[in-house]
C-alpha positions as CSV (number, residue, x, y, z in Angstrom):
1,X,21.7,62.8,-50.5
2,X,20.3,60.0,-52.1
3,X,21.1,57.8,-48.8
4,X,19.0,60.3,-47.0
5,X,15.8,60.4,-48.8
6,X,15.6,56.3,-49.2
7,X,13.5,55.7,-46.0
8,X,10.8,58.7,-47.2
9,X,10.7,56.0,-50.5
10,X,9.5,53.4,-49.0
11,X,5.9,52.1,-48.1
12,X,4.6,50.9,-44.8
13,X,4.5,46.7,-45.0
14,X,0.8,45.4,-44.9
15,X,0.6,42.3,-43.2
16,X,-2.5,40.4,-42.4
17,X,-3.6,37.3,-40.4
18,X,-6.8,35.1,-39.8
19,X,-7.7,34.1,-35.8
20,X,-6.8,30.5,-35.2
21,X,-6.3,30.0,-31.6
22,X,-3.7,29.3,-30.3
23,X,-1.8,30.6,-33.1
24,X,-3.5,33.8,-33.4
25,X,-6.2,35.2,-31.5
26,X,-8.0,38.7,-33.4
27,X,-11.3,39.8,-33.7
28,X,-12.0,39.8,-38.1
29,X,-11.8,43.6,-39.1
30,X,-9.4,44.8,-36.8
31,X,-6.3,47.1,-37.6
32,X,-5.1,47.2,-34.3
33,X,-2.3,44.9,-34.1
34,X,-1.5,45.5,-30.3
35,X,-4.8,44.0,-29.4
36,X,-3.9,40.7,-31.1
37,X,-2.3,38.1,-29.5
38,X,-0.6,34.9,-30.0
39,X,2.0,32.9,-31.1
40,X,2.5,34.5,-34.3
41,X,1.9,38.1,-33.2
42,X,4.9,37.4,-30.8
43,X,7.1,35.9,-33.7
44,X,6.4,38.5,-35.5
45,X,6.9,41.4,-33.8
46,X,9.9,40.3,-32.3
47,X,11.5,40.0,-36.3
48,X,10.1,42.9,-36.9
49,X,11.8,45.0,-33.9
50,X,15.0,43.5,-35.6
51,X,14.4,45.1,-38.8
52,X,15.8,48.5,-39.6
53,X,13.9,51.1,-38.4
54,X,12.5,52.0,-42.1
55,X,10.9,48.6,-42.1
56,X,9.5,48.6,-38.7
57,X,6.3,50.6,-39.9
58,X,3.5,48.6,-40.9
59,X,-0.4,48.5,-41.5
60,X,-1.8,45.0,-39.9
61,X,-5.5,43.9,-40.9
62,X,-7.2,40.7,-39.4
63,X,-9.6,38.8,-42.1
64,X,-11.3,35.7,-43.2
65,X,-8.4,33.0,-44.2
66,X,-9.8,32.6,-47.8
67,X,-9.7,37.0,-47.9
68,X,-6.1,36.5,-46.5
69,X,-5.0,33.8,-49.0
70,X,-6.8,35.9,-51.9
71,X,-5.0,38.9,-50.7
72,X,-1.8,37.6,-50.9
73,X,-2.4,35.8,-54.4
74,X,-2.7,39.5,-55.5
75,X,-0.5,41.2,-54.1
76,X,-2.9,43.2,-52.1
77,X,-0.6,42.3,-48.9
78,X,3.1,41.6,-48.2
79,X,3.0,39.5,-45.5
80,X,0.8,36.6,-44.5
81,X,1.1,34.9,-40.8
82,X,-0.7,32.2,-39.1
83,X,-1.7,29.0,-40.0
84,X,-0.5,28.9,-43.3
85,X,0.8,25.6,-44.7
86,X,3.6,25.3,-47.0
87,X,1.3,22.5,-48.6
88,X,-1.4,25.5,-49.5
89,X,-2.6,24.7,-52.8
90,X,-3.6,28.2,-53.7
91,X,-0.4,30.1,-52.9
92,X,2.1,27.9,-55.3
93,X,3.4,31.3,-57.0
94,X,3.9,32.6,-53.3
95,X,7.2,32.9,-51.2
96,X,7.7,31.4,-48.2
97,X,10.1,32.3,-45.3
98,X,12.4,29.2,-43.5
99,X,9.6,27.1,-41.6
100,X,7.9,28.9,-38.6
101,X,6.3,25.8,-36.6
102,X,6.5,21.9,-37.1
103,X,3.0,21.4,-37.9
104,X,3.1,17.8,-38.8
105,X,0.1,15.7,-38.6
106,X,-1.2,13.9,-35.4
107,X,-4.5,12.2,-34.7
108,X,-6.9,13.1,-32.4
109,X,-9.2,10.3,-31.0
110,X,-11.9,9.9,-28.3
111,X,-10.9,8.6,-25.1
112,X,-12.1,5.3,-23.6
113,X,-14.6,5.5,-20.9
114,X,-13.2,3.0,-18.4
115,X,-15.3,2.3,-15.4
116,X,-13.6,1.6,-11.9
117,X,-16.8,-0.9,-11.3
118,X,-14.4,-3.6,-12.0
119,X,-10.9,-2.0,-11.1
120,X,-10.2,-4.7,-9.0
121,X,-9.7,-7.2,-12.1
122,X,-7.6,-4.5,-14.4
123,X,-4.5,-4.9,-13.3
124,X,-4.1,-8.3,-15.0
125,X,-5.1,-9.3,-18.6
126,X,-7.1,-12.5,-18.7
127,X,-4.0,-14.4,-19.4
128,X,-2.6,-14.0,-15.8
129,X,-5.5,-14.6,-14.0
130,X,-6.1,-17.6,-15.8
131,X,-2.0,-18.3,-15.0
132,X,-2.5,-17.7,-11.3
133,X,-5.5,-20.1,-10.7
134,X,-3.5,-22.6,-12.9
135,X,-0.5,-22.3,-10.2
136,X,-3.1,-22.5,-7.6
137,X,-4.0,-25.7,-8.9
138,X,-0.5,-27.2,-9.5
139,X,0.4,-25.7,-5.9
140,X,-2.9,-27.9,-4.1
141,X,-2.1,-31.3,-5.6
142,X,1.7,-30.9,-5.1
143,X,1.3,-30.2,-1.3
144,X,-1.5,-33.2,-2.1
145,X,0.9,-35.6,-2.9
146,X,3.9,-34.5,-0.3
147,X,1.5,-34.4,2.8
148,X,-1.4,-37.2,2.0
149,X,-1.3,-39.1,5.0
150,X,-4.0,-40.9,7.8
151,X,-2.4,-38.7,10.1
152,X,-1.0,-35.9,8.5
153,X,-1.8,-32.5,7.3
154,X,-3.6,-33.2,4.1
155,X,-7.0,-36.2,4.0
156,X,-5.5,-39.0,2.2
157,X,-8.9,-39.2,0.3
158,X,-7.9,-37.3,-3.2
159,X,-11.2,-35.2,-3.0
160,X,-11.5,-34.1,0.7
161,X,-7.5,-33.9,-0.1
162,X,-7.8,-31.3,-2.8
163,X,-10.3,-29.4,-0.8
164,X,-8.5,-28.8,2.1
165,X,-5.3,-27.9,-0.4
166,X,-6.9,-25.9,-2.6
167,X,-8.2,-23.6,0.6
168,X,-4.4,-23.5,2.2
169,X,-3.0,-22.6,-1.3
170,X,-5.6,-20.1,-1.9
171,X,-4.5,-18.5,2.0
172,X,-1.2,-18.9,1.6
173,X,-1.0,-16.7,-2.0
174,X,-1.5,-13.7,0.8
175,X,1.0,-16.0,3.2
176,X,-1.6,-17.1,5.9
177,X,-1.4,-21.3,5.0
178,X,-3.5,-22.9,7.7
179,X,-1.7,-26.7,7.3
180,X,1.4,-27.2,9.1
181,X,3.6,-29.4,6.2
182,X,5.8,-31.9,7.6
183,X,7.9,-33.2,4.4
184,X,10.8,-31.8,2.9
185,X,9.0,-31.6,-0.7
186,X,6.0,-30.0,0.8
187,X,7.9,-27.5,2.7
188,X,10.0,-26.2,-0.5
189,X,7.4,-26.2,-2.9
190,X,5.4,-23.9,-0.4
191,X,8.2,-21.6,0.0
192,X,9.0,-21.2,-3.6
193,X,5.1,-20.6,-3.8
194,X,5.1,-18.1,-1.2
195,X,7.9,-16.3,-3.1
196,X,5.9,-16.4,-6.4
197,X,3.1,-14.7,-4.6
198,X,4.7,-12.2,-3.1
199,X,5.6,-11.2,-6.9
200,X,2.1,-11.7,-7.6
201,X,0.8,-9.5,-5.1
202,X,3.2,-6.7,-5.0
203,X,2.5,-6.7,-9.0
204,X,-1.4,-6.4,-8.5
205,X,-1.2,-3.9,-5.9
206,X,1.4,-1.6,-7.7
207,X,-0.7,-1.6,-10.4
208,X,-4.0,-1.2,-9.0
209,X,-2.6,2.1,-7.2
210,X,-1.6,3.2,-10.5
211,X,-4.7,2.4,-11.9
212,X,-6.7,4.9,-9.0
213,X,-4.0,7.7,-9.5
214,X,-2.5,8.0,-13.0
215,X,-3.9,9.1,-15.5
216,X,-5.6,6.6,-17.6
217,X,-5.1,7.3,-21.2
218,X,-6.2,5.0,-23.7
219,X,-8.1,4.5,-27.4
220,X,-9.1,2.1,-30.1
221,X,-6.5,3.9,-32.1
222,X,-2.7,4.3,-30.9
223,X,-0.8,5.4,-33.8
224,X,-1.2,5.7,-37.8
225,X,-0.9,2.1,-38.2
226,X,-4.6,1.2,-36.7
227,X,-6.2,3.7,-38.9
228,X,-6.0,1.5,-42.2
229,X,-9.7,0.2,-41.8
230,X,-10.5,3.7,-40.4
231,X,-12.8,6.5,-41.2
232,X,-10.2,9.8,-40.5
233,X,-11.1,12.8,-41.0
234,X,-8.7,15.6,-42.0
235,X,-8.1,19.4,-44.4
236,X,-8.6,19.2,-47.9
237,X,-5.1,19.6,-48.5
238,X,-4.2,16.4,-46.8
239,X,-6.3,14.5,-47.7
240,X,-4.1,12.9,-50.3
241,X,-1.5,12.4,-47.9
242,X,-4.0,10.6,-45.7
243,X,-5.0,8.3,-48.3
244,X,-1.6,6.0,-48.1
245,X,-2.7,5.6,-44.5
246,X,-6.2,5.3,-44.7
247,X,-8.9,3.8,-47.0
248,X,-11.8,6.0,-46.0
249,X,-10.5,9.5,-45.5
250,X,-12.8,12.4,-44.7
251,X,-12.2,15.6,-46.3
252,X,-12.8,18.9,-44.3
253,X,-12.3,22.6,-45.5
254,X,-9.7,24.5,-44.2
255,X,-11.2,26.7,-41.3
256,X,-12.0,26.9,-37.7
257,X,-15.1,26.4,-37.7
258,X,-14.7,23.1,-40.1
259,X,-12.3,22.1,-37.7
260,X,-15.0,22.0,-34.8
261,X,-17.5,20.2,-36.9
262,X,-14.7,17.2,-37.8
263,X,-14.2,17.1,-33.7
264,X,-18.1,17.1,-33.6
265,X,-18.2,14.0,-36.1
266,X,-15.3,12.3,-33.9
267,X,-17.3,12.5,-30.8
268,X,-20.9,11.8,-32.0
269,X,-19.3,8.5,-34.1
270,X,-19.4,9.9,-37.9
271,X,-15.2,9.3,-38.2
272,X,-13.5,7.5,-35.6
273,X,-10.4,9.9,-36.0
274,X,-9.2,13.2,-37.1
275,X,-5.8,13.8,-38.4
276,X,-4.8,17.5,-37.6
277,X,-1.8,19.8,-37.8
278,X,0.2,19.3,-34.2
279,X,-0.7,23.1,-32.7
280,X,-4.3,23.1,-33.7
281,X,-4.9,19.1,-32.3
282,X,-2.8,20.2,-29.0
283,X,-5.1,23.4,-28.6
284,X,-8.7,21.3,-28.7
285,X,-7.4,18.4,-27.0
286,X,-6.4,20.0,-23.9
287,X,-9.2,22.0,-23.9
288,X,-11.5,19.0,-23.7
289,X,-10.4,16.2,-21.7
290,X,-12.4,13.8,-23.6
291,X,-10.2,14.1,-26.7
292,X,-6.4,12.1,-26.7
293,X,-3.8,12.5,-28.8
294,X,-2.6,9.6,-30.3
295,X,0.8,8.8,-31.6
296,X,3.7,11.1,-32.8
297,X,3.6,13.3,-36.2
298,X,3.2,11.0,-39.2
299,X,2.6,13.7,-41.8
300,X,5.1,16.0,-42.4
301,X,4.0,19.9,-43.1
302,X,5.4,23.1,-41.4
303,X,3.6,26.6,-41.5
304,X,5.6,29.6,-42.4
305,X,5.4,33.4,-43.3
306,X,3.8,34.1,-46.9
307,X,5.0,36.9,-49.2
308,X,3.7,38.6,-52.2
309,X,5.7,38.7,-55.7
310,X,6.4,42.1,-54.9
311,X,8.0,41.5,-51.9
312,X,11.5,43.6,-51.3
313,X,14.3,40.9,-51.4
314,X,16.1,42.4,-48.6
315,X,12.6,42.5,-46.1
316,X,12.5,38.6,-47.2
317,X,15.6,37.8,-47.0
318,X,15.8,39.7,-43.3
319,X,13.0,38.1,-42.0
320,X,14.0,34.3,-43.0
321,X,17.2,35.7,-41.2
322,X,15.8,36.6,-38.2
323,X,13.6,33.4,-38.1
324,X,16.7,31.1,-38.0
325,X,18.4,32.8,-35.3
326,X,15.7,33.0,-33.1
327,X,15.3,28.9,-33.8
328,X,18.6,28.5,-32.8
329,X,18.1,30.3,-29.2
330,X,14.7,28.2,-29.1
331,X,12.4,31.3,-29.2
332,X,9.8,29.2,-31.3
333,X,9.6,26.5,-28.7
334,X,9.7,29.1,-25.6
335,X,6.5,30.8,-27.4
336,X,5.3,27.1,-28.4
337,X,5.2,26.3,-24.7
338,X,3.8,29.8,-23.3
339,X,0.6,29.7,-26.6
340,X,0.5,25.6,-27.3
341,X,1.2,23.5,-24.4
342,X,0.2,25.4,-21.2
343,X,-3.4,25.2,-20.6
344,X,-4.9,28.1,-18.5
345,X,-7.8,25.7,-17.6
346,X,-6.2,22.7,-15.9
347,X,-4.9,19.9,-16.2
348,X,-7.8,16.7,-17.0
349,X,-8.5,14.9,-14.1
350,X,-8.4,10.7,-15.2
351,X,-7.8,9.5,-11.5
352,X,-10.3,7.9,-9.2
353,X,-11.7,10.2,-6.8
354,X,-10.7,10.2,-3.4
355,X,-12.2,8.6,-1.5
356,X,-13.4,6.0,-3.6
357,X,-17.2,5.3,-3.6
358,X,-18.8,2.2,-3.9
359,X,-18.6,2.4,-7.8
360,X,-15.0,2.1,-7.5
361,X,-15.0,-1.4,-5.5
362,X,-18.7,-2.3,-7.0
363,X,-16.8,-5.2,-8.9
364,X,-15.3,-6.5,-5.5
365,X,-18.6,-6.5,-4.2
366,X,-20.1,-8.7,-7.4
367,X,-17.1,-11.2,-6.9
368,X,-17.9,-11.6,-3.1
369,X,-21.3,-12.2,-4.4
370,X,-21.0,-14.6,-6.8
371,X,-19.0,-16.6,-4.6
372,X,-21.4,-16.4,-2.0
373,X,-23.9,-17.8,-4.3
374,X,-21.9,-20.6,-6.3
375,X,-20.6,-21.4,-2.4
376,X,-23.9,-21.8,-1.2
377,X,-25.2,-23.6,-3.4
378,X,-22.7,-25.5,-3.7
379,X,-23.2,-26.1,0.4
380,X,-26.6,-27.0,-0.3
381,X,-26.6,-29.5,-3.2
382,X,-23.1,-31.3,-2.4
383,X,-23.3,-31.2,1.5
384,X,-24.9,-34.4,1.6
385,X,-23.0,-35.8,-0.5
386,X,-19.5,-34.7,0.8
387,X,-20.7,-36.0,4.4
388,X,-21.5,-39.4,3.1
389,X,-18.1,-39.2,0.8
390,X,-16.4,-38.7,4.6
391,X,-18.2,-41.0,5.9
392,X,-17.4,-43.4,3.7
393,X,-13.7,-42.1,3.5
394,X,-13.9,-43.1,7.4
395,X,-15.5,-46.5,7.4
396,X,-13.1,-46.8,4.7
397,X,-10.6,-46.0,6.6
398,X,-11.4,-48.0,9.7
399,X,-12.0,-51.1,8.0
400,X,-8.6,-50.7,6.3
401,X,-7.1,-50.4,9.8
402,X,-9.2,-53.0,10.9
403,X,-7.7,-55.1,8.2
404,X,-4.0,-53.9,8.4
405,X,-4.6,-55.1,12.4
406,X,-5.4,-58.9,11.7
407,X,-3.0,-58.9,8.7
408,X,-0.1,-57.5,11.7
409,X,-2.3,-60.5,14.4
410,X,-1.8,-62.9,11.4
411,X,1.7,-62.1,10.5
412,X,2.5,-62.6,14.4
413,X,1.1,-65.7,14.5
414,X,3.0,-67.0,11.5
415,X,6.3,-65.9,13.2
416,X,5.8,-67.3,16.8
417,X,4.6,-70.2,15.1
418,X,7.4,-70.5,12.5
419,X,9.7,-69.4,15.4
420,X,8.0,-72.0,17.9
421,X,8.5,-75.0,14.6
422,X,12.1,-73.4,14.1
423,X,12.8,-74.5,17.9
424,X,10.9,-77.8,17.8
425,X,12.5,-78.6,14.7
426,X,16.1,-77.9,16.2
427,X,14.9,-79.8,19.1
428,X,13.9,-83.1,16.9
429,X,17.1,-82.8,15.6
430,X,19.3,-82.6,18.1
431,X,17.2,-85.9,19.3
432,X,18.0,-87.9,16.2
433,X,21.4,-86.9,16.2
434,X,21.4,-88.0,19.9
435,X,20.0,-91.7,18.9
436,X,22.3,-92.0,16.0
437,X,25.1,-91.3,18.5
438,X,23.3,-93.8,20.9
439,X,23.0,-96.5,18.4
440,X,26.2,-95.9,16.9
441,X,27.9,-96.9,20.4
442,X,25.9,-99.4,20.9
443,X,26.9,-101.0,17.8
444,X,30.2,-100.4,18.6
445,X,29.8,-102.0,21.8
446,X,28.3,-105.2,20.2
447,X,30.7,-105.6,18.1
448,X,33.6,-105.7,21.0
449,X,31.6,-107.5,22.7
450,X,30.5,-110.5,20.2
451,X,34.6,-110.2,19.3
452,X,35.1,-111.2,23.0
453,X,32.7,-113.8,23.0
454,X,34.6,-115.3,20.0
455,X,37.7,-114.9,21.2
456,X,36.6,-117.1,24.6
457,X,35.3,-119.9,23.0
458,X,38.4,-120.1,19.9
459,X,36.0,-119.3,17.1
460,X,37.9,-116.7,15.3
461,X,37.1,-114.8,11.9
């Protein structure tokens, strides 16, 4: 009998909440608990439908967070839902169920304003444009010194020389050259430079399409290790949490409306961050496009369920229960993803606009300009002087061929005449050679003949 009349002994459950979008959305005052929504109201409820049937009733009130807080410190209420931090000062003496969300700590900062005015130039840093006009350079004096010639391809004058390089290297980085190379170097350095630019090129415009179609995401603060110098705000219960981080934390009170003003400081300048529990930084950031999450969690904290003193055992014992379970058939992250993560205004829009408008390619414009001018001018105060650099180049020239020709008319002359000496030379010795054969048989002929005339008249030797 006494089985029977233990559901008449006990008392409906009073549970309370505060509104914090997306967590839990209630107007302050209300008992009706089916006009609340949220991700707690749907945790919740579906623990509760688990409970036995005796425990089901409740009585649900929707307050001010300090009223709720103050409610459960005196056990005016059983259970407390929303966001309630395990780190919550004031409710020490408290239970708490298993954790209910991972509401770690993430930063919140403003979002660059890029302009497209100079899109053209973001794809590279610095770094590689200065790298690319340094292989420019290197390209024009190496097809320079391969083609230099009176007659070839590049002037042999190293000015005019460079010039006309410098413009074919410049062409051929999009693979128009307008010089037809004739050496072997010349022709392999220009195809392993045309193989460099086509990297080059298929880099810039990869990226530049990226650039007009991602997202662009960026902020003076990535992660918690740029905040050190940094002015973050954040609650009053983190703040000491914050302060191994950051040397000029900015403490906030624990409410929504605080919570706007520290997003009203962030955009008008006052802190240059605000470190925030994950759900409530996810639910302003993508309701604002101007706002970027930056970095993972770096401060741990969770929010859970809050009991009285005078809670049953069995109701919290139950309801941490039922909590696990449902965490293990991911029911927190399926109601994480329908309260948190899906925005029911859009996704931001960071792309360039389509089509693009003369903003977008205002920087291509100023380039073109510039060069017009620096070009001009350049026309105008060195024309002169690069015509009389040619000319002189020329008459240079012609007196250089002028000279080469008499040295070759000089160097002709010297070999007919050394040729023409060679031959009269041979010729003047063939005649000596001719008289020494002469005289040698006339002296041989004298000689028989004075023997004869010795021999005649009986003289003898």
């Amino acid at each position: 009998m006494l089985y029977l009349l233990l559901p008449l002994c006990i008392t409906s459950l009073k549970v309370v909440t505060s509104p914090w979008a997306p967590l839990v959305n209630c107007t302050i005052g209300s008992n009706d608990f089916s006009q609340a929504s949220g991700y707690y109201i749907d945790l919740f409820y579906k623990i509760i439908s688990n409970l036995p049937s005796e425990y089901q009733d409740f009585d649900f009130e929707c307050m001010e967070f300090d009223k709720m807080i103050t409610s459960i410190q005196s056990n005016e209420t059983d259970i407390a839902m929303g966001c309630i931090s395990i780190s919550e000062i004031g409710l020490q003496n408290s239970k708490f169920s298993t954790p209910t969300y991972d509401s770690g700590l993430v930063l919140v900062t403003m979002k660059n304003k890029l302009s497209l005015f100079w899109v053209i130039f973001q794809p590279f840093d610095y770094s590689m444009w200065i790298f690319i006009l340094i292989i420019i350079t290197m390209n024009s004096h190496l097809i320079w010194m391969a083609e230099q010639h009176e007659d070839g391809p590049v002037h042999i004058n190293y000015v005019i020389g460079i010039i006309e390089s410098l413009q074919h290297s410049l062409l051929s980085l999009f693979l128009i050259g307008d010089l037809k190379l004739r050496t072997v170097v010349g022709r392999t350095v220009q195809i392993a430079y045309w193989c460099l630019g086509v990297v080059i090129i298929v880099s810039y415009l990869s990226t530049i399409t990226a650039t007009l179609s991602i997202n662009w995401l960026s902020s003076n603060i990535e992660s918690y290790e740029d905040i050190k110098d940094k002015k973050i705000g954040t609650f009053s219960y983190y703040l000491n949490s914050l302060e191994v981080y950051s040397k000029y934390p900015v403490s906030y009170n624990w409410s929504y409306s605080e919570a706007e003003k520290m997003l009203e400081d962030l955009r008008d300048g006052v802190i240059d961050g605000a470190a925030m529990p994950y759900p409530i930084a996810v639910y302003f950031a993508k309701s604002d496009c101007d706002y970027l999450i930056a970095g993972q969690r770096f401060i741990i904290d969770y929010f859970s369920f809050v009991f009285s003193e005078n809670i049953d055992n069995f109701v919290l014992q139950k309801i941490t229960q039922l909590n696990i379970e449902l965490y293990q058939i991911n029911y927190h992250r399926k109601l994480e993803n329908k309260f948190v993560l899906v925005s029911s205004t859009g996704a931001c829009n960071y792309s360039a606009n389509i089509p693009l408008s003369v903003e977008a390619i205002g920087g291509m414009w100023a380039a073109l300009l510039c060069s017009s001018i620096f070009g001009l001018a350049g026309a105008i105060f060195y024309k002169k002087k690069l015509q009389n650099l040619e000319i002189d180049v020329v008459n240079s020239l012609k007196e250089k061929k002028k000279k080469n020709l008499l040295q070759a008319a000089e160097v002709d002359l010297v070999t007919k005449f050394e040729k023409k000496l060679r031959n009269s030379e041979q010729k003047f010795t063939q005649k000596i050679e001719d008289l020494r054969e002469a005289l040698g048989k006339n002296l041989e002929l004298a000689s028989l003949l004075r023997n004869s005339i010795y021999q005649s008249s009986g003289i003898g030797f």
